[in-house]
N, C-alpha and C positions, 0 to 999 in steps of 0.2 A: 872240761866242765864249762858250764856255760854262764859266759862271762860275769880256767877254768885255769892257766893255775903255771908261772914260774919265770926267776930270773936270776938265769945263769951269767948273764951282758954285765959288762963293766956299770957299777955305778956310783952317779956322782951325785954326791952331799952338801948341799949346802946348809949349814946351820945359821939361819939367820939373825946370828945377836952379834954384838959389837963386844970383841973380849972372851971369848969364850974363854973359861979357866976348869983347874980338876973340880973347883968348889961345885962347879956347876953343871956337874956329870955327876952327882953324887946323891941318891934321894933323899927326901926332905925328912927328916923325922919328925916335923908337926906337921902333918897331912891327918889327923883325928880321924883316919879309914874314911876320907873323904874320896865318892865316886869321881875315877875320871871318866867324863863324856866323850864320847866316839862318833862322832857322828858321817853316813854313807846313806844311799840311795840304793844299795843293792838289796834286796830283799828277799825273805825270808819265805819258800816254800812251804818246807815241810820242817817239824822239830823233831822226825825219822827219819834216820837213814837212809831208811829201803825206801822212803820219797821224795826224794831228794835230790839233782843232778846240777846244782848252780854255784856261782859264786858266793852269793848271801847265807845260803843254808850251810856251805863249806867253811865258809868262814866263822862261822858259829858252830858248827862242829869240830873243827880244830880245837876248840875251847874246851868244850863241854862234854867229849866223849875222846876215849884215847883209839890209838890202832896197833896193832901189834910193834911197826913201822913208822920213823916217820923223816923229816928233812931235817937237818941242822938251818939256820941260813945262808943261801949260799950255795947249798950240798946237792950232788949230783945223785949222790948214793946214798940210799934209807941206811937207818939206824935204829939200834933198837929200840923200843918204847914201852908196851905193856909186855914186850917179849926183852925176853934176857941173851936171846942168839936165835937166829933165822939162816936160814941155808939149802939150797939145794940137796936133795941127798942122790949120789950117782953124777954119773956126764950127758943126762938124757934131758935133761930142763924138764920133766913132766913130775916130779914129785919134790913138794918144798915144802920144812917141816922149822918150826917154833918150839920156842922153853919160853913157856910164861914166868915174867916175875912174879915173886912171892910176893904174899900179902896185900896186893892191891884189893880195895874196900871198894865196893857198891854204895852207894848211900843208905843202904837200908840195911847195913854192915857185914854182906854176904861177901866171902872171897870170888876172886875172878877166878875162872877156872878155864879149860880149855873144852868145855861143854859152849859155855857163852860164846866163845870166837864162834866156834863149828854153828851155834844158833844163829848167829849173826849171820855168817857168810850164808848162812841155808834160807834164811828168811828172804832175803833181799834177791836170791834168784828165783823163791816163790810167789813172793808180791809182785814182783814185774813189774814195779809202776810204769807209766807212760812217761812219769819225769822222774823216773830214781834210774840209779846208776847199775841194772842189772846189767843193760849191755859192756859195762868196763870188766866186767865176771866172765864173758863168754870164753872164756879158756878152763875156767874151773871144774871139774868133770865133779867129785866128789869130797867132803870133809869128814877126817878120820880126830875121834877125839880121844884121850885118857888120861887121865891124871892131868898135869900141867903139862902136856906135850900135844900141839897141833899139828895132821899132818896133812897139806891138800895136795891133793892129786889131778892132774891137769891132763884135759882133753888131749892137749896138743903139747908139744914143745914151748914156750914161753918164758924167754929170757928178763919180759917185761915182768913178769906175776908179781914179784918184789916192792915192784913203783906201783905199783895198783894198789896192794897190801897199804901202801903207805899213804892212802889218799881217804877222803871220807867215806869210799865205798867200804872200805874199812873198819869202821866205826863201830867197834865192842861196846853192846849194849847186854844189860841185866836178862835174862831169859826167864827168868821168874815176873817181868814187868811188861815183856813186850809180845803180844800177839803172832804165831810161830805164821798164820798164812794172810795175816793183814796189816794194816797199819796201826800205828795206837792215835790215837785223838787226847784232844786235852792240852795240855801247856806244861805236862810235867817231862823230866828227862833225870833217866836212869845211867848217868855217864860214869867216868873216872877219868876226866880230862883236868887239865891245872885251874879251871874253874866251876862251881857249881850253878845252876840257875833259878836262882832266888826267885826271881818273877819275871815275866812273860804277857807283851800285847801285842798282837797277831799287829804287823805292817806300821808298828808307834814304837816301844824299847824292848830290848832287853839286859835285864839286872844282875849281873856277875858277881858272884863272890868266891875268892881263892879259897880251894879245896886244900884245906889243911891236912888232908889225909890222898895225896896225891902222890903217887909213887912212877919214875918214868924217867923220860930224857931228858928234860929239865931240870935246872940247877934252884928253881924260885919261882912260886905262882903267881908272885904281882902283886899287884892292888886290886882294889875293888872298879869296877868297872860299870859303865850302862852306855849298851851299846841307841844309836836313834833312829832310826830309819825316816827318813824323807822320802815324799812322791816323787819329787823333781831335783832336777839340781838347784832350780833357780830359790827353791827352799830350805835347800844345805847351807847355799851361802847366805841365804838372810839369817839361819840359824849361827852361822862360822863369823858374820860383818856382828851380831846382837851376843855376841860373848856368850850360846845359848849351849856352845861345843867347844871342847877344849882342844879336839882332837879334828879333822874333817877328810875324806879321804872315797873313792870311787861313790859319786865323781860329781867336782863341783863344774861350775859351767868352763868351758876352753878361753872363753875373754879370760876372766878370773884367772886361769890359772897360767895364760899367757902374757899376765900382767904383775906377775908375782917379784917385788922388789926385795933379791936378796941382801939387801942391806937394814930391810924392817926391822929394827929391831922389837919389835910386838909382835913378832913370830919366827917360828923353825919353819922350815923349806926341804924338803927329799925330795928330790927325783932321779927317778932311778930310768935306766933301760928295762924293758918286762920284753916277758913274750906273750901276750896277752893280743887275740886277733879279732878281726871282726871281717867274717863272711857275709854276701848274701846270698843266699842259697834257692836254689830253683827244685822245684817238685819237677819231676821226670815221667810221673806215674803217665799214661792214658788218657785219664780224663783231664790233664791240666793244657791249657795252652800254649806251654814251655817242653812238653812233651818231645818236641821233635829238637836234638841236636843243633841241628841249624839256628834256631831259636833263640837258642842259649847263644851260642856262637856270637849272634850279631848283637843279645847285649854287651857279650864282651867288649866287641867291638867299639859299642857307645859310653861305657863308664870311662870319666876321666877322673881317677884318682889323686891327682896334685891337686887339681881345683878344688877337691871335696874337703883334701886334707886342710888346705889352706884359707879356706872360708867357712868352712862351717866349723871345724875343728882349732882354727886359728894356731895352725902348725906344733901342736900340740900331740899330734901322733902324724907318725910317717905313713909314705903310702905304700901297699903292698904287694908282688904281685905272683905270691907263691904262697901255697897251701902251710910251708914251714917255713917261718918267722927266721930272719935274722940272726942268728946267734946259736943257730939249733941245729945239730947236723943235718948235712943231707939238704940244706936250703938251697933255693935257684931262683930263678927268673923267669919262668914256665909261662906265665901270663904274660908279660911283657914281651919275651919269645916269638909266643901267639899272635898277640896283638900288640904291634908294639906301637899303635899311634890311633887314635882316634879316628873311624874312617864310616861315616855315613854311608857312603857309596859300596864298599864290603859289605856293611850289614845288608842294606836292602840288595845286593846280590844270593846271599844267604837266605832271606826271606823269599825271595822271586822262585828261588829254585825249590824250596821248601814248599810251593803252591798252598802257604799261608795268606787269608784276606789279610792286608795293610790298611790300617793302622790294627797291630796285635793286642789285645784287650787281654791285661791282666791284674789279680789283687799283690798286694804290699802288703803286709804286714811286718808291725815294729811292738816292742813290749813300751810304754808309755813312761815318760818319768825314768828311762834309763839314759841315761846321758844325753850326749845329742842327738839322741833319734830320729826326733821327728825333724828334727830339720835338716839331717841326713835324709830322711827318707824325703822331703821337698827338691830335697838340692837330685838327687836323683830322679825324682819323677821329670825333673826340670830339662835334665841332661836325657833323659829317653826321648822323650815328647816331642825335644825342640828337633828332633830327627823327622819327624811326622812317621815313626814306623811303627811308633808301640803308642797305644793310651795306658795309662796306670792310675789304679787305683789305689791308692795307700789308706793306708788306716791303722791306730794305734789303738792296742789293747792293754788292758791290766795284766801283770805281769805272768800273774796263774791262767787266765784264761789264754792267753797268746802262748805260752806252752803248749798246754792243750789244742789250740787250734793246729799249729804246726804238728804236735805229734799224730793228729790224725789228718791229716792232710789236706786241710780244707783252705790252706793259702796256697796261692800260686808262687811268690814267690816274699822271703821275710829272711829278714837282717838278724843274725845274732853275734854279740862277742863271744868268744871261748879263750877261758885262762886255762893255759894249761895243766893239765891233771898230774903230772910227773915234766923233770924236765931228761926226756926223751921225745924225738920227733914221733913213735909210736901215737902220741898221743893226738897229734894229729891226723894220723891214720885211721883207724878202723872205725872212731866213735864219728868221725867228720863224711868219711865217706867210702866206707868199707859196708859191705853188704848187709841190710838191718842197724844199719847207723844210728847214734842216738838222734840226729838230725832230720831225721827219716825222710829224706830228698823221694823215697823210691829207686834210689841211683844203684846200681848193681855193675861191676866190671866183674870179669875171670880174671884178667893181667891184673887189676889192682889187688884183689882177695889174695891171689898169688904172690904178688910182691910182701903185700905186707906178713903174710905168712912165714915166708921166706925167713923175714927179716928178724923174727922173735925167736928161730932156731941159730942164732947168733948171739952166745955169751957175749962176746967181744965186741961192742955198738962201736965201736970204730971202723967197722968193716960194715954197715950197713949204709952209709952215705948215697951208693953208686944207686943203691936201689929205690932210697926213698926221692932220687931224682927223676929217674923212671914213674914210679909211680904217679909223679906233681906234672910229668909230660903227660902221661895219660887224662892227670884230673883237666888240663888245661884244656887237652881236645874236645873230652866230652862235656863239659863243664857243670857239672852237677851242682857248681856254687863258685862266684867269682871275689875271689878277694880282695878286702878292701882299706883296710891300713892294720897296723902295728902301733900299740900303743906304750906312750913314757908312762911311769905311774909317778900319780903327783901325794905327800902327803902334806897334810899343814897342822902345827901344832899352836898353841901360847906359845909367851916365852919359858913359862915354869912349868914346862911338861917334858921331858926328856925321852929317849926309844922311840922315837916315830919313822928312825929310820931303818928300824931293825923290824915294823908292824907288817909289812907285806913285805915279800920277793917274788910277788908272780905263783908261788907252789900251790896257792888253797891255804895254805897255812895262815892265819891269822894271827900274830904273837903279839895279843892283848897283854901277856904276859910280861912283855919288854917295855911296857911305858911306865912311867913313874914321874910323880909330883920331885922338883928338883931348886 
């Protein structure tokens, strides 16, 4: 997902108060259903599924809409959720069938049925948005529905379909409320997730209140909640420094949070390892000027990832240099490999033989207000330029319309995070840079479409490692997008707010549901 989604890595806790005791793990009984404030910079797409493919919008549907499937924290393997048992039926991975729980309520008191899944899943391969998550479906052949029993039938073998199921592409919506070949508009949502949504302002809040009639994998729907959305970071933390959010989290600025004294007592402190990455990705297509292999090749050559991590990032995320993060099977070294040093002289031999004009003239694109962008995207133009091979043009857009620009391919080259969607390296695969990627580089392999194919006719992902290594040699040569660090996730709370550290693990899940007045 984009930045899409998990964190399987060891992590470490700090609670930042002096004394912590049971008293103080325990929620407050005079909280008078007072909201707690959330405040992030990731923002909100679409309030549909079927438009939807990011971190902001995921994390608000984790809330406010259930999936059949979904992660524990932590959890490698879905579990049930609006479904009461999920499973393969046969040894062929292409048919996987659900038992819905009983009595889950609609808001407008209609039972969920197995009509709604089959609508859902059917719509979101109909609409196709540019930014919704149909390409995570491309396995789905057909949905069989009857009574309370789901059964999808799948193109192909896919040991992944399960980890999909459990993600927002997911997201069981009312079919009496939602438009079967478009999107709906408006600010309402027809969910059955562990909170409802009271009200709604497009890119300023949104207003949470626990669905007393919430039926699922949770044990407790929380408090009352209002999520805040900020442009910038630099406007999270005037909101996080002015006691304006109780809560602050993806993503305040890297000084800030490379400056964070766990000994404060006037705040809780989380960070965690994530697998949460950030590409920047090259169109391939013809008309761009990155089109020729070589191209790519000699920016490889030119990114210095330590520098970038450590000054603009201010060692707040590591640097990366493989398509699959750390911690995820199947991880290597493929870039580094490649290139494992900085070499001007390399690239403009690449360029020379490419009978490319020097200096290479290309666009930048960054989404604005999403973390350090723009001053990633400087520190980069900084590190091409000072080569004399490339000129760059960078330039930052709002976050909807820089979607858009990339999905139809009118940048040459533009930076985006991706949290992972499941944690399986899959997820790195097909939606990053498998044929018809949600990234839409234009990038097309046979060995890679192969490999990853390969690899989802494998129950047992312990046996896939060899291949998704292969694959990350291939992404390296052809470079269809060069990776550029790995990030810690940071959260901050008050003192009297407790669960911040159970609010993200990297999945897309967002368990507004675990925080509590304390």
């Amino acid at each position: 997902m984009r930045s899409v989604r998990m964190r399987i890595l060891t992590t470490l806790l700090v609670l930042a108060v002096v004394g912590v005791g049971g008293w103080q793990l325990l929620p407050s009984k005079d909280d008078n259903g007072k909201a707690i404030v959330v405040g992030t910079t990731d923002a909100v797409t679409s309030l549909d599924p079927a438009g939807a493919y990011d971190a902001g919008s995921w994390a608000l549907f984790s809330n406010v809409f259930q999936s059949l499937l979904t992660f524990e924290p932590g959890g490698v393997q879905p579990v049930p959720d609006a479904a009461k048992s999920c499973g393969f039926v046969g040894s062929g991975l292409r048919t996987y069938r659900c038992e819905l729980r009983e009595g889950i309520k609609f808001p407008s008191g209609r039972t969920m049925d197995a009509e709604d899944v089959k609508f859902s899943f059917d719509r979101i391969k109909k609409v196709n948005s540019d930014v919704g998550p149909a390409s995570l479906l491309s396995t789905l052949g057909s949905v069989e529905a009857g009574g309370m029993t789901v059964t999808f039938h799948l193109s192909a073998p896919d040991a992944t379909f399960p980890l999909k199921v459990a993600t927002g592409a997911g997201s069981i919506v009312d079919h009496t409320r939602y438009p079967a070949n478009g999107l709906r508009t408006g600010t309402a949502v027809d969910g059955t997730g562990p909170y409802g949504l009271k009200g709604y302002a497009k890119d300023k809040s949104a207003e949470l209140t626990p669905n007393a009639s919430y039926k699922g994998a949770i044990s407790s729907t929380g408090r009352p909640v209002e999520l805040r959305y900020f442009d910038s970071p630099a406007e999270l933390e005037k909101a996080w420094g002015g006691k304006q959010v109780d809560v602050a989290t993806r993503n305040l600025p890297p000084k800030l949070l490379a400056g964070l004294n766990p000994s404060d007592p006037r705040m809780r402190v989380s960070v965690s390892d994530s697998a949460e990455t950030r590409n920047l990705y090259l169109n391939t297509r013809a008309s761009s000027p990155l089109h020729d292999t070589r191209v790519r090749q000699a920016i490889a050559w030119l990114i210095n990832r330590e520098q970038l991590a450590s000054t603009v990032y201010d060692g707040t995320v590591d640097a990366l240099y493989s398509l699959i993060p750390a911690g995820i099977t199947g991880h290597n070294t493929a870039f580094f490999d490649a290139y494992p040093a900085q070499s001007t002289e390399k690239a403009r031999e690449l360029l020379t033989e490419a009978g490319v004009s020097i200096p290479v003239r290309f666009t930048y694109g960054y989404g604005k207000g999403r973390g350090a962008a723009g001053e990633e995207a400087e520190e980069l133009k900084r590190q091409l330029e000072a080569s004399g091979l490339f000129k760059v043009d960078a330039k930052g857009y709002e976050w909807s319309d820089f979607q858009k620009r990339w999905a139809g391919g009118k940048l040459d080259a533009y930076a985006v995070g991706w949290v992972a969607d499941y944690p399986d390296p899959d997820t790195f695969g097909s939606a990053l840079v498998g044929t018809d990627s949600t990234m839409n580089t234009g990038y097309s392999s046979k060995t890679v479409d192969d490999l990853i194919r390969d690899t989802r006719q494998l129950a047992d992902r312990g046996r896939i490692a060899t291949d998704f290594r292969s694959l990350q040699t291939s992404v390296a040569t052809d470079v269809p997008l060069i990776p550029l660090w790995q990030r810690k996730e940071y959260v901050v709370s008050s003192e009297d707010v407790g669960g911040g550290q159970y609010l993200s693990d990297g999945t897309g899940i967002f368990r507004l549901w675990k925080l509590s007045w304390i």
